[in-house]
C-alpha positions in Angstrom: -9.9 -18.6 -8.0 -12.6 -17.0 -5.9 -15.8 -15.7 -7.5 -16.2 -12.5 -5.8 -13.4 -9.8 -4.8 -11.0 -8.0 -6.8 -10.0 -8.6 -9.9 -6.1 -9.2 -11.1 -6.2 -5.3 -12.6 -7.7 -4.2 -9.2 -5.3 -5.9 -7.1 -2.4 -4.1 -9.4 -4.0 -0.6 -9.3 -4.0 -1.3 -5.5 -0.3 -2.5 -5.0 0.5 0.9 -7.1 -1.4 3.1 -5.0 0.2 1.4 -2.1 3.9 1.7 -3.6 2.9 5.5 -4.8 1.8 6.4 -1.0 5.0 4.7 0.3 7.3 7.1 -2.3 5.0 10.7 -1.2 5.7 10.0 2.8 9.6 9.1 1.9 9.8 12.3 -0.8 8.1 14.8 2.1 10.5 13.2 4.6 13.5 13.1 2.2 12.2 16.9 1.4 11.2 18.4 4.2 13.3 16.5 7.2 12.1 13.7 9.8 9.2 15.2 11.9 9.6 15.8 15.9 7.1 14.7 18.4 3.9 13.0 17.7 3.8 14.2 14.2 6.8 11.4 14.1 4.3 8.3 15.1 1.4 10.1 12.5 3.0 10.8 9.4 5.8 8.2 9.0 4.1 5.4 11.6 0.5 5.5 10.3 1.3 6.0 6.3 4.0 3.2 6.5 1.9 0.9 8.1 -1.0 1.9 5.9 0.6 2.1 3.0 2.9 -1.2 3.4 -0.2 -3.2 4.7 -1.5 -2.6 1.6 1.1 -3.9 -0.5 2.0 -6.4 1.3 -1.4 -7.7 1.4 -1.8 -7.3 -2.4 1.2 -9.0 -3.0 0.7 -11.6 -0.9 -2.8 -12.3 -2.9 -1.1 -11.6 -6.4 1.2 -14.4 -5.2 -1.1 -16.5 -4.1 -3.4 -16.3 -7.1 -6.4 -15.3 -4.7 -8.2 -12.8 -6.9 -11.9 -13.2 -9.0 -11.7 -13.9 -12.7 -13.6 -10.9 -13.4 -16.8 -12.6 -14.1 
């Protein structure tokens, strides 16, 4: 275990924020229809790859065991 970054409740909070951002940009999509144009590459490319990096990324570390002990 490492001594300083997030904790194991941190890293969880994260990974839910991360799945929660991933359900809003598939809701307004599902809701309000695949944008045209740019807005394409902004909304869906940028809030995917934001929002999956970070779960990814958290679960990869929740997997890994690489969080602090909260110390």
């Amino acid at each position: 275990m490492t001594k300083f970054g997030p904790t194991k409740v941190d890293l969880n909070a994260r990974l839910i924020f991360g799945f929660a951002g991933l359900a809003v940009v598939l809701g307004a999509v599902a809701f309000h229809g695949a944008p045209k144009g740019p807005a394409m590459f902004e909304i869906i490319g940028v809030a995917a790859v934001f929002f999956g990096g970070t779960a990814i990324r958290t679960i990869r570390k929740l997997i890994k065991g690489d969080f602090s002990d909260g110390l």
